[in-house]
C-alpha positions in Angstrom: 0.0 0.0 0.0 1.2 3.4 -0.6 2.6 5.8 2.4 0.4 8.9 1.6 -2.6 6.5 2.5 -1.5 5.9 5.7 -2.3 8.4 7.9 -2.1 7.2 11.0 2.0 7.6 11.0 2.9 10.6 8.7 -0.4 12.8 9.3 0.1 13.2 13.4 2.9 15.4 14.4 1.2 15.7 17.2 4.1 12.6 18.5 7.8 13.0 17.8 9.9 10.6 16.4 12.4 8.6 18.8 15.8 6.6 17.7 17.6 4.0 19.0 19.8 1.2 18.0 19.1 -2.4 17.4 21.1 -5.0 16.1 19.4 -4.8 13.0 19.8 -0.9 12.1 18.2 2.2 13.5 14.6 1.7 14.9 12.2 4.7 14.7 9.2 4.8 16.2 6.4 6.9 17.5 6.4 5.0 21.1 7.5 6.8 23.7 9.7 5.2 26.7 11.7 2.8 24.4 15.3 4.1 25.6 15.4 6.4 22.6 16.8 9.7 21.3 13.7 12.3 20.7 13.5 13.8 17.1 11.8 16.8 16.9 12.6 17.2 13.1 9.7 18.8 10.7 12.1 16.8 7.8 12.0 13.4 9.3 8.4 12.7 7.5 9.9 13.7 4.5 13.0 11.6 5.0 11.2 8.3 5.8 8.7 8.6 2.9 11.6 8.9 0.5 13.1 6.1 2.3 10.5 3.9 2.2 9.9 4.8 -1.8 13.0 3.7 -2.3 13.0 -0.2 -0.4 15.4 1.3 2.8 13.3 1.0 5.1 10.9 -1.5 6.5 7.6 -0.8 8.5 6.9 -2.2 12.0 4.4 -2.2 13.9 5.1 1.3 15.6 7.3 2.9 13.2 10.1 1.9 10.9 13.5 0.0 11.0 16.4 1.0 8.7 19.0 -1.8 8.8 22.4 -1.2 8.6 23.5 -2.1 5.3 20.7 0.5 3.9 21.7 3.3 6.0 25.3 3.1 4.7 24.2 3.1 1.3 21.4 5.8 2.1 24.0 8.3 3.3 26.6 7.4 0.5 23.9 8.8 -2.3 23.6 12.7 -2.2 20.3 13.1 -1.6 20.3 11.4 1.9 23.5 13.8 2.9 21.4 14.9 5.4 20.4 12.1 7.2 23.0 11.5 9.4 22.1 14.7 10.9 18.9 14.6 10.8 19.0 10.9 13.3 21.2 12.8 15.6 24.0 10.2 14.7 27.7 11.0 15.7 30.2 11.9 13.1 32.1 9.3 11.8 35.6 9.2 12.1 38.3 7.7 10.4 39.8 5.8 13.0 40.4 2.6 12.6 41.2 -0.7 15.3 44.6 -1.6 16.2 44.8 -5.5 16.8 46.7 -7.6 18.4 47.2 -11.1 18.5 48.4 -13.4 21.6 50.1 -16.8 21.0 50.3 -18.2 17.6 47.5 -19.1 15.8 48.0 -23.5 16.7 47.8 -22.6 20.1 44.6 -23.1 22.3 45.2 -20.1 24.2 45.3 -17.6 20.9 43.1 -14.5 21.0 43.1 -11.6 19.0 42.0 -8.2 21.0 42.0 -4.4 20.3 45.0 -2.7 21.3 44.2 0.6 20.4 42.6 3.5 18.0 44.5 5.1 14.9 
C-alpha cells in the first residue's frame, strides 16, 4: 500500500519521532519510553517517505527499521547527505582498530584483541 494513504503515521505530528539502535539498524518509532533519542525534526516525515519509496526502510508495527547495510548506502547517495544529521547520529571518524594477536594461531590459548585507535 502506498505511504500517503496511511495516515495514522505521517499525518500526526502531534508525536515526535524517537531513535535507538538495534542490532538490525536504526529503529524509529512513535512510542515513547523505548530508551530512545527524541527527534523533533519537521524533515523526518519527508525523509522516511523517500526512504520507504526507495525499499530502505521497513515498517513495523510502531514505526520503521532501517538496517544497517541500507543506511550506509542511504548516506553514501547525495540526496540522503542529510540524514545522518537529521538521526542525531555522531560523526564518523576515520579511525580505525589496532589489533593484536596473543600466541600463535596453533595454540589453544590464541586471542586476537583491540590494542588501540589510529
Amino acid at each position: 500500500m502506498l505511504k500517503i494513504f496511511r495516515k495514522s503515521k505521517e499525518s500526526s505530528n502531534a508525536r515526535g519521532w524517537s531513535r535507538r539502535w538495534s542490532p538490525a539498524g536504526i529503529v524509529l518509532s512513535r512510542v515513547e519510553g523505548q530508551g530512545g533519542v527524541r527527534i523533533e525534526s519537521p524533515l523526518l516525515n519527508g525523509f522516511l517517505s523517500q526512504l520507504a519509496d526507495d525499499g530502505l526502510v521497513l515498517d513495523t508495527a510502531d514505526g520503521y527499521l532501517l538496517g544497517w547495510d541500507a543506511f550506509y548506502m542511504a548516506t553514501s547517495r547525495l540526496e540522503y547527505a542529510a540524514l545522518s544529521e537529521l538521526l542525531l547520529l555522531p560523526p564518523r571518524t576515520a579511525a580505525r582498530q589496532l589489533l593484536r594477536s596473543n600466541q600463535s594461531l596453533a595454540d589453544r590459548d590464541f586471542s586476537v584483541v583491540v590494542a588501540g585507535w589510529q
